[in-house]
N, C-alpha and C positions, 0 to 999 in steps of 0.2 A: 747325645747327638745334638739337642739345643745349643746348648752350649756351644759346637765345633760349627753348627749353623751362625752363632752372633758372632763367634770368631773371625770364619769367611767373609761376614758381613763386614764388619771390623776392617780387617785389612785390606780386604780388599778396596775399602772407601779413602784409610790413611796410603795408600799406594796409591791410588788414582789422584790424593790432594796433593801428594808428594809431587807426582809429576808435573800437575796445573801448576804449584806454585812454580817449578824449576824454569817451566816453558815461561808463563808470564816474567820471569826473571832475564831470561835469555830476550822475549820481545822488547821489555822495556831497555835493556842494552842496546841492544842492534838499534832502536829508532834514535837514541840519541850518540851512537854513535855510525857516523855515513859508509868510513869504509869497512865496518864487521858488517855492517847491511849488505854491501855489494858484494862483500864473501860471501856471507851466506845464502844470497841468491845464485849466485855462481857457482858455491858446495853446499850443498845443502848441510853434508856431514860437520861442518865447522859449527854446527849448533851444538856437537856435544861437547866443544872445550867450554861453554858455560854453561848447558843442562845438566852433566854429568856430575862436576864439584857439588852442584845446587844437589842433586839425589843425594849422591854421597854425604851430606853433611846432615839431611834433615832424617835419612834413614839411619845415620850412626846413635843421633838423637832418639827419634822413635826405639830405636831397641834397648838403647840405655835406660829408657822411661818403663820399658815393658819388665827389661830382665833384671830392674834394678840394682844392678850393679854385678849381676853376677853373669857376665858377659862371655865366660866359658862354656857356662851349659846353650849358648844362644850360638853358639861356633866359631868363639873368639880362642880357638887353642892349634896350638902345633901338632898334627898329626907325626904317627912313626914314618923314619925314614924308607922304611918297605913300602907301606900304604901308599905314599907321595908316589915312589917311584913306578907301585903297580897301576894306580890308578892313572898317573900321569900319561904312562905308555896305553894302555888304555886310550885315554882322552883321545892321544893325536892321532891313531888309527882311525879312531871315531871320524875325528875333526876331518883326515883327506878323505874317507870312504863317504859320508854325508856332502860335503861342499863338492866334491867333482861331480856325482850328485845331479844334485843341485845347479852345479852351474852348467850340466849337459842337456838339463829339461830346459831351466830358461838362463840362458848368460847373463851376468849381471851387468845391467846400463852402466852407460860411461860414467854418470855423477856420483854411483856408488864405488868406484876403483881410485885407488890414491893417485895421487897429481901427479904430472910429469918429471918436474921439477923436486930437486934433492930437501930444500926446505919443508915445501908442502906435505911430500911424503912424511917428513919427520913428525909436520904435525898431525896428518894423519894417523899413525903410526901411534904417539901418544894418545891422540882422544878416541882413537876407537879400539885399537888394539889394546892397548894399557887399561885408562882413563874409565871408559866406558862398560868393558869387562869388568872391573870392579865397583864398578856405581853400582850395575844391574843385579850383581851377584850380591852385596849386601842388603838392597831392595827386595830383591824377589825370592834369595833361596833366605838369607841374614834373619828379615824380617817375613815375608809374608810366609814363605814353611814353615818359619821352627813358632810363629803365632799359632798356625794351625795343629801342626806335630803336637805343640806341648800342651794343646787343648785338650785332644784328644789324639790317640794314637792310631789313625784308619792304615793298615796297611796290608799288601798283597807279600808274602814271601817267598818267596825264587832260589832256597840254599843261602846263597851266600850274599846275597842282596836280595832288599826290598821294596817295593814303589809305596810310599807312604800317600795319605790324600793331598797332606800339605806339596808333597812333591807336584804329582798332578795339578792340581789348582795354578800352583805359582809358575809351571811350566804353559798353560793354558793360559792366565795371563799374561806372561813374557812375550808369549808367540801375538796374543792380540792386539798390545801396544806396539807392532811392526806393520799395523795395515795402515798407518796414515803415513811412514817411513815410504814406506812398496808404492804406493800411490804416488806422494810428490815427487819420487824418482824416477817412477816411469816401470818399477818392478811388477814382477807377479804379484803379484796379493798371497794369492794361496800358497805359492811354492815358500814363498818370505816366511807367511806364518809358521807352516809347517814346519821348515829346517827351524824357526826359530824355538818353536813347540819342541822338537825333538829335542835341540840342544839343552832344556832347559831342563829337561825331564833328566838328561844325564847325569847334570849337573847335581838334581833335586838328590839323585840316585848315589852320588859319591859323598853330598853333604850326611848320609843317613851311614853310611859304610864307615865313614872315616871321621863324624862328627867334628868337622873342624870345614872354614867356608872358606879354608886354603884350597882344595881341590877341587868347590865348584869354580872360581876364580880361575886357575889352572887350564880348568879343561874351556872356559869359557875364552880362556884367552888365545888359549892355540887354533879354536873354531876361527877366530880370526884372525889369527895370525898366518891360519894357510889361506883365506882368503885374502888377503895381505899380501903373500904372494904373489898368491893366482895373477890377482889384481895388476902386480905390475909387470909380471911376466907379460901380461897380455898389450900394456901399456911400451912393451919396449918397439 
């Protein structure tokens, strides 16, 4: 149990450095460049076409360091075609029953919905629905689960799935790094967390069934991609 304690300690510190470095990367951008400034005060979401690459690159790193090269047992493998497609279908049921949800307690502010315009939306479209869904899910299920999982193995089991600690944990901090998002937006705080906590737990939940972080990926991408939607249905 020491040991799964220095773990949490661990990751959870290289996950928080990962982030500050990404963010300081994206502020020194933006001040010396004028019009990604005036973006991203205007969207605020245009900070993750350059936080997002910055996680992704130093999380691909950290794990390469951890699982020294053996980057399959870490969830770098191809799940079976059955698994993808149960768990996929799965996902997106999740994905509309959570986000309508969610967007019937509190509707999401105008700066969190894609732009009006065909460009904007594209890029949105990339850095959050794409981009972003794979930063996190290498981040939070990649590195800080399977740090935890392969520490020690805490888990509840339910038949056919089971909530691991590392799942928990990295679900509880996905959901926490969205309260300073929900704020500069104008969101709930709480409802943000939560949907954010739930999705992440799904996620934690299919990395552990199908050993492979194609499916938390998956399922993390359709969360927004029906918000994606939502977003411009509401916009038309």
């Amino acid at each position: 149990m020491i040991e799964w304690l220095i773990a949490l300690a661990i990751g959870i510190v290289i996950s928080m450095v990962i982030y500050a470095v990404s963010f300081a990367v994206m502020v020194s951008v933006v001040k010396k460049r004028k019009t990604e400034a005036q973006m991203t005060l205007t969207n605020p979401w245009m900070s993750s076409t350059i936080v997002s690459p910055v996680v992704l690159c130093l999380s691909l790193l950290a794990i390469y360091l951890l699982s020294m090269g053996m980057l399959p047992l870490w969830g770098f493998q191809i799940p079976t075609l059955e698994v993808m497609v149960l768990l996929s279908t799965i996902g997106i049921i999740a994905a509309i029953v959570v986000v309508l949800i969610i967007e019937h307690i509190s509707p999401t502010p105008e700066k969190m919905n894609p732009p009006s315009d065909r460009r904007g939306r594209i890029i949105f479209f990339i850095a959050i629905v794409i981009l972003a869904s794979i930063a996190e899910e290498i981040l939070f299920r990649g590195f800080l689960q399977n740090i935890l999982d392969k520490t020690l193995l805490l888990a509840l089991d339910f038949g056919w799935f089971s909530i691991t600690g590392g799942a928990v944990v990295s679900a509880i901090v996905f959901g926490m790094i969205h309260v300073a998002p929900a704020k500069q937006m104008g969101s709930s705080v709480s409802v943000l967390v939560i949907s954010a906590t739930v999705l992440g737990l799904i996620a934690g939940i299919f990395l552990t069934i199908s050993g492979s972080l194609i499916l938390p990926i998956i399922v993390h991408i359709e969360f927004n991609l029906v918000g994606f939607i939502l977003g411009t249905r509401i916009r038309r």
